[in-house]
N, CA, C and O atoms as a Tripos MOL2 file, in Angstrom:
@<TRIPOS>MOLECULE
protein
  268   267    67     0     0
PROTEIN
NO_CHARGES

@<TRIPOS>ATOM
      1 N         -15.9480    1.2330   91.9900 N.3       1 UNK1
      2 CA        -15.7940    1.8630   90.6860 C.3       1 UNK1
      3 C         -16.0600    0.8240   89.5990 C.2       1 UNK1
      4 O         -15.4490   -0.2440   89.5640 O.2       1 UNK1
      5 N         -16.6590    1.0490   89.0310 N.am      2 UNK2
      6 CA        -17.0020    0.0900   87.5310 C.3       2 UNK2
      7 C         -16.0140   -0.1040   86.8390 C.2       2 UNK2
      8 O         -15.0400    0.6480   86.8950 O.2       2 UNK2
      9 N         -16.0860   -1.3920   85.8710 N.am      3 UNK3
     10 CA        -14.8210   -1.4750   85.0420 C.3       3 UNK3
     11 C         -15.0850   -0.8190   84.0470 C.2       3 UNK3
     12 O         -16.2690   -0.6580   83.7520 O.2       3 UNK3
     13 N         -13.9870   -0.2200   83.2010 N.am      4 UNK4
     14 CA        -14.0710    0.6710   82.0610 C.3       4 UNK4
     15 C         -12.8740   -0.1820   81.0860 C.2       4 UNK4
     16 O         -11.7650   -0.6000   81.4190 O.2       4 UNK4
     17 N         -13.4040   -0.2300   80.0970 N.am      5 UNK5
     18 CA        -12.8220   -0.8920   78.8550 C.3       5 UNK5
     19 C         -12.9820    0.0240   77.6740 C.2       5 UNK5
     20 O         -14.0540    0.5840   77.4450 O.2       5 UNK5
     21 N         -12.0680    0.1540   77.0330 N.am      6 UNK6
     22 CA        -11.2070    0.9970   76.1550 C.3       6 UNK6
     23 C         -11.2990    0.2430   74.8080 C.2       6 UNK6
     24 O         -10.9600   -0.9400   74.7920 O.2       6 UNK6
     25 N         -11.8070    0.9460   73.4850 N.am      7 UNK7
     26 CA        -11.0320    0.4290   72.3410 C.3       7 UNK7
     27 C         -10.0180    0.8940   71.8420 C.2       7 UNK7
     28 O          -9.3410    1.8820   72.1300 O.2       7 UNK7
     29 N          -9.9150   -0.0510   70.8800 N.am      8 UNK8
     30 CA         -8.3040    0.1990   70.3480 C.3       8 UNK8
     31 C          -7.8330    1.6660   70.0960 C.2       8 UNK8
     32 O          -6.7690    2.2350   70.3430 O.2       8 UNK8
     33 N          -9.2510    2.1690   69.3900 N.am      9 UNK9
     34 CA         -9.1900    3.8310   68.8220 C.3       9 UNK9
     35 C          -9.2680    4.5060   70.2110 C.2       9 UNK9
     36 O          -8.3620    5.3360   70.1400 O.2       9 UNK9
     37 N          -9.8050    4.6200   71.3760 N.am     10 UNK10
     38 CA         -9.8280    4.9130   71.9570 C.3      10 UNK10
     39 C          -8.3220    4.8960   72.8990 C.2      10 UNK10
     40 O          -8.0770    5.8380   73.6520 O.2      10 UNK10
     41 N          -7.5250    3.9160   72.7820 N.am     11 UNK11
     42 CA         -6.5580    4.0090   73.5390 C.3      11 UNK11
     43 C          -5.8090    4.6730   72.7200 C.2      11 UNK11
     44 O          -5.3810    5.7040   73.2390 O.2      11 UNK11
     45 N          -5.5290    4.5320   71.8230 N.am     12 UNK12
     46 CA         -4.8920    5.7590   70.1300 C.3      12 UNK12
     47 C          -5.1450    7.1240   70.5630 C.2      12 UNK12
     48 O          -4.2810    7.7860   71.1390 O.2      12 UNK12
     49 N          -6.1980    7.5190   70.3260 N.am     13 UNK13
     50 CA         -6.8210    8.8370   70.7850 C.3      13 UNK13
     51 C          -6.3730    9.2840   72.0540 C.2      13 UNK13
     52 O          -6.0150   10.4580   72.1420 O.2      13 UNK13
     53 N          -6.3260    8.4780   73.1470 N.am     14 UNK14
     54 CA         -5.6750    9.0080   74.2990 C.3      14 UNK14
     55 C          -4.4290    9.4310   74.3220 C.2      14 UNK14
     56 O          -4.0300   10.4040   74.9610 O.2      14 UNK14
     57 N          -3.6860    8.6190   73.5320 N.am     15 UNK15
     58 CA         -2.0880    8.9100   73.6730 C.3      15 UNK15
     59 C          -1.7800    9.5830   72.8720 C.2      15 UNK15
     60 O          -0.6030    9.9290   72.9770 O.2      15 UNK15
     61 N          -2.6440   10.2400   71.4960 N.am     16 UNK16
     62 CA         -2.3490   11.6730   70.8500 C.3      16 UNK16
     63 C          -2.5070   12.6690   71.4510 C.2      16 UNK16
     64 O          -1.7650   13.6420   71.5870 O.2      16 UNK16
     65 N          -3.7590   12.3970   71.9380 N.am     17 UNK17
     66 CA         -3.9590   13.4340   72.3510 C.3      17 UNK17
     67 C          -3.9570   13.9560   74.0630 C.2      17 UNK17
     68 O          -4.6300   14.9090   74.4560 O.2      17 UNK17
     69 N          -2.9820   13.0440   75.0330 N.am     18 UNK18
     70 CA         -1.9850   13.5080   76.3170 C.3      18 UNK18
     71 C          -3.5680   13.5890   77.3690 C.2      18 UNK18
     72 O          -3.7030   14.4060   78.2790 O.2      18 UNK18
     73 N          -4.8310   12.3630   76.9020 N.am     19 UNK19
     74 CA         -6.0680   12.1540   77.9790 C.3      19 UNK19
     75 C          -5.2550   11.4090   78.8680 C.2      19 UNK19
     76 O          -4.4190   10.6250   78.4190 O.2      19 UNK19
     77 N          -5.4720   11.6340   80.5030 N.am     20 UNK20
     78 CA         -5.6220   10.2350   81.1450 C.3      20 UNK20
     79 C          -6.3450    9.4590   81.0330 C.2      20 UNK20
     80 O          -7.1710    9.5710   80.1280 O.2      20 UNK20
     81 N          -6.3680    8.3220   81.8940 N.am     21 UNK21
     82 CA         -7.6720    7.4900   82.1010 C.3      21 UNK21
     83 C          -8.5690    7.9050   83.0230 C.2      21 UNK21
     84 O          -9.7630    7.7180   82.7910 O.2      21 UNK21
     85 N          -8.1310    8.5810   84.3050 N.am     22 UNK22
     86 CA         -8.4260    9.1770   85.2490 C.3      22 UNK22
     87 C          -9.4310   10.5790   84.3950 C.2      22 UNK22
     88 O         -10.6590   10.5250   84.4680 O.2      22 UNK22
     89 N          -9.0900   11.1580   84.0190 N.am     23 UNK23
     90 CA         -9.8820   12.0030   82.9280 C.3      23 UNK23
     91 C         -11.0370   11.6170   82.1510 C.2      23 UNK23
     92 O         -12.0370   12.3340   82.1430 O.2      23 UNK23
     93 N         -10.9740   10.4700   81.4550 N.am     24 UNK24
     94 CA        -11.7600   10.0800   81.0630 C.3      24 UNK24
     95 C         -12.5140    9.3670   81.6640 C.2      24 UNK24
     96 O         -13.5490    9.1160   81.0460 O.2      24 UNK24
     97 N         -12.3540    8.6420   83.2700 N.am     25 UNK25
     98 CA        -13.5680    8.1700   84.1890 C.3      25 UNK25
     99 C         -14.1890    9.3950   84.8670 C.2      25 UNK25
    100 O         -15.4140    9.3880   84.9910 O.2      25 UNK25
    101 N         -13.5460   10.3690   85.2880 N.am     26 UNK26
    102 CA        -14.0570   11.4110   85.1250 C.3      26 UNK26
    103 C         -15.3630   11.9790   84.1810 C.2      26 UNK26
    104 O         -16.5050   12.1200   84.6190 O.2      26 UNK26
    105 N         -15.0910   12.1610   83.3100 N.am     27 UNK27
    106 CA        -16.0650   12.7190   82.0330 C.3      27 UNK27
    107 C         -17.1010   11.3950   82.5400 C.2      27 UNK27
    108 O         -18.2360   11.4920   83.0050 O.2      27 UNK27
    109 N         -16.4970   10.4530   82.3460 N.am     28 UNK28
    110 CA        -18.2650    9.3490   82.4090 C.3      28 UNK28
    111 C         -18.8680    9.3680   83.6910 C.2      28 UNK28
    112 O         -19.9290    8.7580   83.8210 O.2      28 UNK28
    113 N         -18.4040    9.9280   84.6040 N.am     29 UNK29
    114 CA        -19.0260    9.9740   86.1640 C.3      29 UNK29
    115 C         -19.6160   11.1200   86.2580 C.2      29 UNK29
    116 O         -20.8110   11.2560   86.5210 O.2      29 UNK29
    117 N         -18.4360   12.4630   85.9470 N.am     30 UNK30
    118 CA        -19.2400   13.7260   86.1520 C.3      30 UNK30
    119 C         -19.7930   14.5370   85.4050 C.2      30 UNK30
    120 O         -20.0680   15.7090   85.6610 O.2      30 UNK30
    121 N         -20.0230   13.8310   84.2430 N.am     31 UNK31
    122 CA        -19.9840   15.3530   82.7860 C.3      31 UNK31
    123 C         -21.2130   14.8990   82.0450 C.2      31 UNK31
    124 O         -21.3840   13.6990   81.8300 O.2      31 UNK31
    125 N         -22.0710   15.8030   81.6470 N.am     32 UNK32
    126 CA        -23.2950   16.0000   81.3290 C.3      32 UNK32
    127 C         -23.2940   14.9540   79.7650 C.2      32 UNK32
    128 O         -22.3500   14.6600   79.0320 O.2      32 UNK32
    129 N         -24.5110   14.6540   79.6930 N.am     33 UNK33
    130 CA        -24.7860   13.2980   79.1190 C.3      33 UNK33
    131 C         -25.7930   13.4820   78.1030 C.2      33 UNK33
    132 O         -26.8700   14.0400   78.3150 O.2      33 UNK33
    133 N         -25.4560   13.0460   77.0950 N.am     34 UNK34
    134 CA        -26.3930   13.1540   75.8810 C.3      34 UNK34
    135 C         -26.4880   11.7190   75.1720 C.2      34 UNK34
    136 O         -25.4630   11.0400   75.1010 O.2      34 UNK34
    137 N         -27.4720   11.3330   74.7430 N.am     35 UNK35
    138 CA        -27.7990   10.1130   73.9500 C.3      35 UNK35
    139 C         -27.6800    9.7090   72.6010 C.2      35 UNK35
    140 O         -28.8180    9.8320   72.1470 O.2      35 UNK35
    141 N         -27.2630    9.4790   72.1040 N.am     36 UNK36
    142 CA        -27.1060    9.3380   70.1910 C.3      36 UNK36
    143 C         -27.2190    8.0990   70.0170 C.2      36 UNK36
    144 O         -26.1760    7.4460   69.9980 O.2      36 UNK36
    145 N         -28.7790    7.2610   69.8030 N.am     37 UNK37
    146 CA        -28.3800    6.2560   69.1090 C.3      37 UNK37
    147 C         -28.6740    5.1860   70.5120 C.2      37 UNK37
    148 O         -29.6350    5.0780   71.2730 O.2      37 UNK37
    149 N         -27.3580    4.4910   70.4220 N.am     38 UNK38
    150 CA        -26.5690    3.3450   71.5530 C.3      38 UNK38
    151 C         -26.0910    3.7500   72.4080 C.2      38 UNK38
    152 O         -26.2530    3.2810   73.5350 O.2      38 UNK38
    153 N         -25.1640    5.0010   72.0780 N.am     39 UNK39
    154 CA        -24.2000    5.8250   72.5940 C.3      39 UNK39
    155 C         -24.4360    6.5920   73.4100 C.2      39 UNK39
    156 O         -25.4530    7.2850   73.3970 O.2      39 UNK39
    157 N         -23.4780    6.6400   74.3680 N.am     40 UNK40
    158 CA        -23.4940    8.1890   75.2140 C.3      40 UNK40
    159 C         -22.6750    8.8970   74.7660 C.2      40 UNK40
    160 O         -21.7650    8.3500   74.1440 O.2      40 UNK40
    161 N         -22.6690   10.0570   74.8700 N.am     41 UNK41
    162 CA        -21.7950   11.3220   74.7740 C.3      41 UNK41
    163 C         -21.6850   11.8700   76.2580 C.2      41 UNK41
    164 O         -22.7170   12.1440   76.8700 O.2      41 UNK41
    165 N         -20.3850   12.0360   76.8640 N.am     42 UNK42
    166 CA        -20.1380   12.7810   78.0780 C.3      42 UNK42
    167 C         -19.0470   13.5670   77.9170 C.2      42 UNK42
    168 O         -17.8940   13.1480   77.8130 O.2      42 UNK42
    169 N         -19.5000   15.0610   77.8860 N.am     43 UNK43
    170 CA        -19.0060   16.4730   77.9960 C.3      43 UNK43
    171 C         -18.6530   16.9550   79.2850 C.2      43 UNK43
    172 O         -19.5390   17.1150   80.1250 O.2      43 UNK43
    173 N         -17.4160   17.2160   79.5530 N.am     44 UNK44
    174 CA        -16.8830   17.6290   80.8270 C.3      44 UNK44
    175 C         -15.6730   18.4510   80.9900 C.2      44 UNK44
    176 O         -14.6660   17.8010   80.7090 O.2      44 UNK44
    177 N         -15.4610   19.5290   81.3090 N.am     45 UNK45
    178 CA        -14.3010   20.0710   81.5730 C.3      45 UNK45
    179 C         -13.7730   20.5060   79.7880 C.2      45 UNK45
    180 O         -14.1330   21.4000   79.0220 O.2      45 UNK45
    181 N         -12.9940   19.6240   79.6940 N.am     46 UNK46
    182 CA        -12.0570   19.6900   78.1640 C.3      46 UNK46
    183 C         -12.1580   18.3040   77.0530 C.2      46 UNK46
    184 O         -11.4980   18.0550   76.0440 O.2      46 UNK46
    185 N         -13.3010   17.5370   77.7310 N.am     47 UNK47
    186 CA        -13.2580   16.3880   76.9390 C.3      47 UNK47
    187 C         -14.5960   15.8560   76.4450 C.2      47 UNK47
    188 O         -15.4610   16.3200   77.1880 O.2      47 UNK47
    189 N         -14.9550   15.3390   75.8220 N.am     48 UNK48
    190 CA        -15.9800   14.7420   75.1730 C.3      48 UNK48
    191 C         -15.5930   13.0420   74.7240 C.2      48 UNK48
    192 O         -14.7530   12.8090   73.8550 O.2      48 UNK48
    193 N         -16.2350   12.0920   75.3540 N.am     49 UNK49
    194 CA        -16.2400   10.8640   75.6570 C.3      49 UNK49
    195 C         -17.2000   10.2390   75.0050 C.2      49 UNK49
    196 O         -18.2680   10.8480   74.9420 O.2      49 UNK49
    197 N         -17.1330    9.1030   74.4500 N.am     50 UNK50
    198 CA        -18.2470    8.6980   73.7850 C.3      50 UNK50
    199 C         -18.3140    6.8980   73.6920 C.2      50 UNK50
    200 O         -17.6510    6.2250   72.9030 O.2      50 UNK50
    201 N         -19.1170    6.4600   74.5310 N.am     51 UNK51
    202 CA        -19.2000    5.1760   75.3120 C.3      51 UNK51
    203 C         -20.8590    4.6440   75.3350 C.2      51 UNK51
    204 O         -21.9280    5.1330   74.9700 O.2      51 UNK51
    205 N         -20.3680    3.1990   76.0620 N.am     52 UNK52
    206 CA        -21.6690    2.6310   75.9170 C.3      52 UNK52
    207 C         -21.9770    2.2680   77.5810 C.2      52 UNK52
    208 O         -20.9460    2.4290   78.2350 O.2      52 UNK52
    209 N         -22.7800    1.9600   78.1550 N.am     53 UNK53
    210 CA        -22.9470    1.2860   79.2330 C.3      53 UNK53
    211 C         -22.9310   -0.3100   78.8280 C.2      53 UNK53
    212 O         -23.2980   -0.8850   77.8030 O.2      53 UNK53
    213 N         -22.4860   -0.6780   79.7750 N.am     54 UNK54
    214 CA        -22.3970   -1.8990   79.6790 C.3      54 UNK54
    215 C         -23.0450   -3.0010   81.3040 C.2      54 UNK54
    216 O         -23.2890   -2.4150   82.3590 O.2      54 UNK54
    217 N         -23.1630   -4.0780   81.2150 N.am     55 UNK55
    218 CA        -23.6070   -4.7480   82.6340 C.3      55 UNK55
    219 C         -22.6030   -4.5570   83.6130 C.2      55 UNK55
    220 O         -23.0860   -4.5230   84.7450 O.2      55 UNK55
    221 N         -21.2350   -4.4070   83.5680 N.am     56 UNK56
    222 CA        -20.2670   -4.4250   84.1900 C.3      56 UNK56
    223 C         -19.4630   -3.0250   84.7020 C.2      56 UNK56
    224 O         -18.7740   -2.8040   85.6970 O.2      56 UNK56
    225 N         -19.8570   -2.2170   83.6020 N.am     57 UNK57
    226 CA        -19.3290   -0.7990   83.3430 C.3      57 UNK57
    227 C         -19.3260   -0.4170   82.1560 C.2      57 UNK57
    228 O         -20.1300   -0.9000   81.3600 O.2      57 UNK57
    229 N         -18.5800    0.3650   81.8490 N.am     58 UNK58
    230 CA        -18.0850    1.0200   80.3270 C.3      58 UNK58
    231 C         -17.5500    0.7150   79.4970 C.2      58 UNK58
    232 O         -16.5700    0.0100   79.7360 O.2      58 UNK58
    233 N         -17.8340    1.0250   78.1420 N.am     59 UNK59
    234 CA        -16.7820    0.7650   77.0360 C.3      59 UNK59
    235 C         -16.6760    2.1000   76.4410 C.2      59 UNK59
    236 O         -17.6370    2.7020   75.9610 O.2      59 UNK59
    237 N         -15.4220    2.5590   76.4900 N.am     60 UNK60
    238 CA        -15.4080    3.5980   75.7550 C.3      60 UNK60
    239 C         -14.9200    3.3540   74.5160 C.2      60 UNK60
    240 O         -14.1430    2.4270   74.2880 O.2      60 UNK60
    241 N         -15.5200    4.5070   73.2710 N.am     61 UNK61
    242 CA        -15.4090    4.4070   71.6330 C.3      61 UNK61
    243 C         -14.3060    5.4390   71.4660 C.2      61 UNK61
    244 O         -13.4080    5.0330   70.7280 O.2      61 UNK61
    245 N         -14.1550    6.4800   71.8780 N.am     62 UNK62
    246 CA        -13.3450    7.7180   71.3260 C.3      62 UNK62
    247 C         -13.4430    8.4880   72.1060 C.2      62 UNK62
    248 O         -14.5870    8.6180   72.5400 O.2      62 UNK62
    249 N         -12.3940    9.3690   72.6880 N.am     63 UNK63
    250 CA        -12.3680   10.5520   73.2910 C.3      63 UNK63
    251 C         -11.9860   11.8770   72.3200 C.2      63 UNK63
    252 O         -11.2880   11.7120   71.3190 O.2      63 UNK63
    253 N         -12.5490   13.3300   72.7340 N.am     64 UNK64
    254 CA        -12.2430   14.0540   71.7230 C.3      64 UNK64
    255 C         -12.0770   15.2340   73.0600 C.2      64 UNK64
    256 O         -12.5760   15.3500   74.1800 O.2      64 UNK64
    257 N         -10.9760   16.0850   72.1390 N.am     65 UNK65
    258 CA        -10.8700   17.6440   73.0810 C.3      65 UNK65
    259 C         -11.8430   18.3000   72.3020 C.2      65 UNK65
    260 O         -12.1360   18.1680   71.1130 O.2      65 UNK65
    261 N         -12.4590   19.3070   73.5170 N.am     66 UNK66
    262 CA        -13.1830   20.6430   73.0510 C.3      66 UNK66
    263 C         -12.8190   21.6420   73.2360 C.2      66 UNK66
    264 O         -12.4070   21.9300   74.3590 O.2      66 UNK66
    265 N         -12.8260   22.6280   72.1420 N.am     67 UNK67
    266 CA        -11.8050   23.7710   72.5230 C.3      67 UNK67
    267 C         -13.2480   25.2300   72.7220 C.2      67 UNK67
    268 O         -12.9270   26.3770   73.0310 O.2      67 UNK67
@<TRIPOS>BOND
     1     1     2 1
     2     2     3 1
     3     3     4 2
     4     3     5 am
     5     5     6 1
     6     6     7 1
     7     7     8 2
     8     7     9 am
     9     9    10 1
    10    10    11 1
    11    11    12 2
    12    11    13 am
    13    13    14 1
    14    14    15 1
    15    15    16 2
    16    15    17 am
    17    17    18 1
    18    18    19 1
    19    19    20 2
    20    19    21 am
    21    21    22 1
    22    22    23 1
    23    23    24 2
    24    23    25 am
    25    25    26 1
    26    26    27 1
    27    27    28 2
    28    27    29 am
    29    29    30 1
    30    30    31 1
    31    31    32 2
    32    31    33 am
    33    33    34 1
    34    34    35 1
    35    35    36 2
    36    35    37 am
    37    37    38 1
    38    38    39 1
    39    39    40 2
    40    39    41 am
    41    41    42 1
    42    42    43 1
    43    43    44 2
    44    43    45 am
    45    45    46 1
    46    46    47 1
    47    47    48 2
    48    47    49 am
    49    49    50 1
    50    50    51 1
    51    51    52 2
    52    51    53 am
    53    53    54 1
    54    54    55 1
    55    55    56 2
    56    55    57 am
    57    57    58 1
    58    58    59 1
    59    59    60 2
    60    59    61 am
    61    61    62 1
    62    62    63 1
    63    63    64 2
    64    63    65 am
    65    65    66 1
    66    66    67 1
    67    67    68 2
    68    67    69 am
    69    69    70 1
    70    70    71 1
    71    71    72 2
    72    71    73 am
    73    73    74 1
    74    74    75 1
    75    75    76 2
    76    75    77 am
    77    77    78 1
    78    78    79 1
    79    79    80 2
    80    79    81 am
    81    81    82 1
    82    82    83 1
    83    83    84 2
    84    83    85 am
    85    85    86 1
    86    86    87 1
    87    87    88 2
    88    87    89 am
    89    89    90 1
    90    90    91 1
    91    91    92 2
    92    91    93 am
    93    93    94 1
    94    94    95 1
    95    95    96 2
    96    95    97 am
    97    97    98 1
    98    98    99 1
    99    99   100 2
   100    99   101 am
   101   101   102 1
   102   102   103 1
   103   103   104 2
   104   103   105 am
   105   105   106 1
   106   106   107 1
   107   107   108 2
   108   107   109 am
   109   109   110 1
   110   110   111 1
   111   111   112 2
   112   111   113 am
   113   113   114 1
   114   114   115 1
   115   115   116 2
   116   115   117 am
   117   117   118 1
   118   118   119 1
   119   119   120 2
   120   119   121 am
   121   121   122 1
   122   122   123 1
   123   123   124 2
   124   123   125 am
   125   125   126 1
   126   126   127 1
   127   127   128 2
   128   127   129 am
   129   129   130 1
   130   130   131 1
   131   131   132 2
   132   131   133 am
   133   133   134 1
   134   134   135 1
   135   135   136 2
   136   135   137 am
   137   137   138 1
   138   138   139 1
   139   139   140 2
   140   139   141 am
   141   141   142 1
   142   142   143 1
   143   143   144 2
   144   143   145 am
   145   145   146 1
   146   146   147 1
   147   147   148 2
   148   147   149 am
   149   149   150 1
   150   150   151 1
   151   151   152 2
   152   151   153 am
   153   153   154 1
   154   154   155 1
   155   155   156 2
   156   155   157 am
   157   157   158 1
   158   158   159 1
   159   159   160 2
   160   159   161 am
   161   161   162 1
   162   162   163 1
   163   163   164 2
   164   163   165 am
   165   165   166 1
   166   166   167 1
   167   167   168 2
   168   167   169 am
   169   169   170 1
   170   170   171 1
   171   171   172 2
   172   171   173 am
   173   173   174 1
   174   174   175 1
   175   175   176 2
   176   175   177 am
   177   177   178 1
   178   178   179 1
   179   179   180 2
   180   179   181 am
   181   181   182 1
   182   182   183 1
   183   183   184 2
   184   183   185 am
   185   185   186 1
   186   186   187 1
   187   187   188 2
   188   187   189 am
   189   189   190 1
   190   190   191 1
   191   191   192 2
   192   191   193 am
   193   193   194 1
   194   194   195 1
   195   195   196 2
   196   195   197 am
   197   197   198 1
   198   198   199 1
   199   199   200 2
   200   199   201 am
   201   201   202 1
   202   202   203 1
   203   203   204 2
   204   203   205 am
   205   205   206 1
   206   206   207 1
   207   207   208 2
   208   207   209 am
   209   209   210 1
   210   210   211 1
   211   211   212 2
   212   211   213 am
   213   213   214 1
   214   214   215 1
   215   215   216 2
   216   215   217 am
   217   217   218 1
   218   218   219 1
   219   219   220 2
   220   219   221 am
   221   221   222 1
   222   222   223 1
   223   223   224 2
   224   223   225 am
   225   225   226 1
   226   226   227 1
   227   227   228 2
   228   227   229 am
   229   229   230 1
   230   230   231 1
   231   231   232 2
   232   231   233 am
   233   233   234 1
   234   234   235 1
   235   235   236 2
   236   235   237 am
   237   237   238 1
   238   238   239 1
   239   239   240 2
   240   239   241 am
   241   241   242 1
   242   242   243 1
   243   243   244 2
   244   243   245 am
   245   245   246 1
   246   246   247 1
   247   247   248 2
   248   247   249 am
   249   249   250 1
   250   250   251 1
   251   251   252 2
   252   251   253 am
   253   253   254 1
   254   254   255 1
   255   255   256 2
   256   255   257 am
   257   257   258 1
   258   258   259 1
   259   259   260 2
   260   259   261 am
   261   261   262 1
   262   262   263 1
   263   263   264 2
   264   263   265 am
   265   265   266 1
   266   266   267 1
   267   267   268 2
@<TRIPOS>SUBSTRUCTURE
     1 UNK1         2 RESIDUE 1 A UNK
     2 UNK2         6 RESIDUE 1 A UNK
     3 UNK3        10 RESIDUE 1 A UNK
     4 UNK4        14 RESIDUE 1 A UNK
     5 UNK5        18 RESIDUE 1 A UNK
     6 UNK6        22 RESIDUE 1 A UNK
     7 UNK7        26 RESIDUE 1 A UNK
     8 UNK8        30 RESIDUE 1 A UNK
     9 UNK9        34 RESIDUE 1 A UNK
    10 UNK10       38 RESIDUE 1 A UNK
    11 UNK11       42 RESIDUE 1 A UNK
    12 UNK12       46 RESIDUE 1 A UNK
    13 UNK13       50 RESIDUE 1 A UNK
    14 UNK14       54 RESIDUE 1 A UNK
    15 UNK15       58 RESIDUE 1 A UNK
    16 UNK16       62 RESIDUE 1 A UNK
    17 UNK17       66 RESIDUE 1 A UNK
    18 UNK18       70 RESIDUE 1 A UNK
    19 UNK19       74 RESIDUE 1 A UNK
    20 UNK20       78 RESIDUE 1 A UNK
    21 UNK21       82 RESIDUE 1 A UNK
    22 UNK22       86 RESIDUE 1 A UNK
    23 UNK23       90 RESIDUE 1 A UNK
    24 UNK24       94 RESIDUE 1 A UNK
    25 UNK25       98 RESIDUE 1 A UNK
    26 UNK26      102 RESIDUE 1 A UNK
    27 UNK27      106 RESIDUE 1 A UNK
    28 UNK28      110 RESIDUE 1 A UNK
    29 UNK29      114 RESIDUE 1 A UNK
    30 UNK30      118 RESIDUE 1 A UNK
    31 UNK31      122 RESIDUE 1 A UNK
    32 UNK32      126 RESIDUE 1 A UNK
    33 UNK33      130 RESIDUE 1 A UNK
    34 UNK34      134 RESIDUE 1 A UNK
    35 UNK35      138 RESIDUE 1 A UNK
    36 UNK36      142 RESIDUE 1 A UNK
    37 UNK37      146 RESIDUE 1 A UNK
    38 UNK38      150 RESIDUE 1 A UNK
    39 UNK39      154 RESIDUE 1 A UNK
    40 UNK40      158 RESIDUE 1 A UNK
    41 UNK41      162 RESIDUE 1 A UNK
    42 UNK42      166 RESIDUE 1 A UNK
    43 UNK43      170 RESIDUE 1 A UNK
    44 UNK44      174 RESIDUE 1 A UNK
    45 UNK45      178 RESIDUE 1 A UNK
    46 UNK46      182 RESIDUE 1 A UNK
    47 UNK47      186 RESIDUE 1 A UNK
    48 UNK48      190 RESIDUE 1 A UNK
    49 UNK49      194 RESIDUE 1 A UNK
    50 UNK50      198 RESIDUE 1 A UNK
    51 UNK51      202 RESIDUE 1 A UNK
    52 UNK52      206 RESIDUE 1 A UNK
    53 UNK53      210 RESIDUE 1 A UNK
    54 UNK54      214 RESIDUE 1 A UNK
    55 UNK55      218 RESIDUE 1 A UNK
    56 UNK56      222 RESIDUE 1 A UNK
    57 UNK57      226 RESIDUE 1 A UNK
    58 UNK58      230 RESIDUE 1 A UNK
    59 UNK59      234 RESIDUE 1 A UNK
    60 UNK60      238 RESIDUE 1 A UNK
    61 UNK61      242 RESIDUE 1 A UNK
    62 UNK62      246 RESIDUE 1 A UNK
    63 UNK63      250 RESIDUE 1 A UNK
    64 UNK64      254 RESIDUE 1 A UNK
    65 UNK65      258 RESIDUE 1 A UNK
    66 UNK66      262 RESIDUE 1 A UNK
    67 UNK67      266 RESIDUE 1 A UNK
């Protein structure tokens, strides 16, 4: 499994809003993928993830619910 690294807003965002982490490696493994930029966007289930690849693994920027 790749390492996944979190920002600050991103760990904020999780704990408002009751994401796991498990959830959110989720979304970056299984959930459909769009490009913006630098960025990925990964849509999955109830979440929308928004990260970079990195040499090592992930950095995630923000997680968001979709209703």
């Amino acid at each position: 499994m790749p390492d996944i690294k979190y920002s600050r807003h991103a760990r904020m965002r999780m704990v408002e809003r009751g994401i796991s982490a498990r959830e959110v490696r989720d979304a970056i493994i299984g959930g459909s993928k769009q490009t913006r930029g630098n960025k990925i966007v990964s849509t999955y289930k109830h979440l929308e993830v928004v990260f970079r690849k990195l040499d090592d693994g992930y950095y995630v920027i923000t997680v968001m619910l979709r209703w």
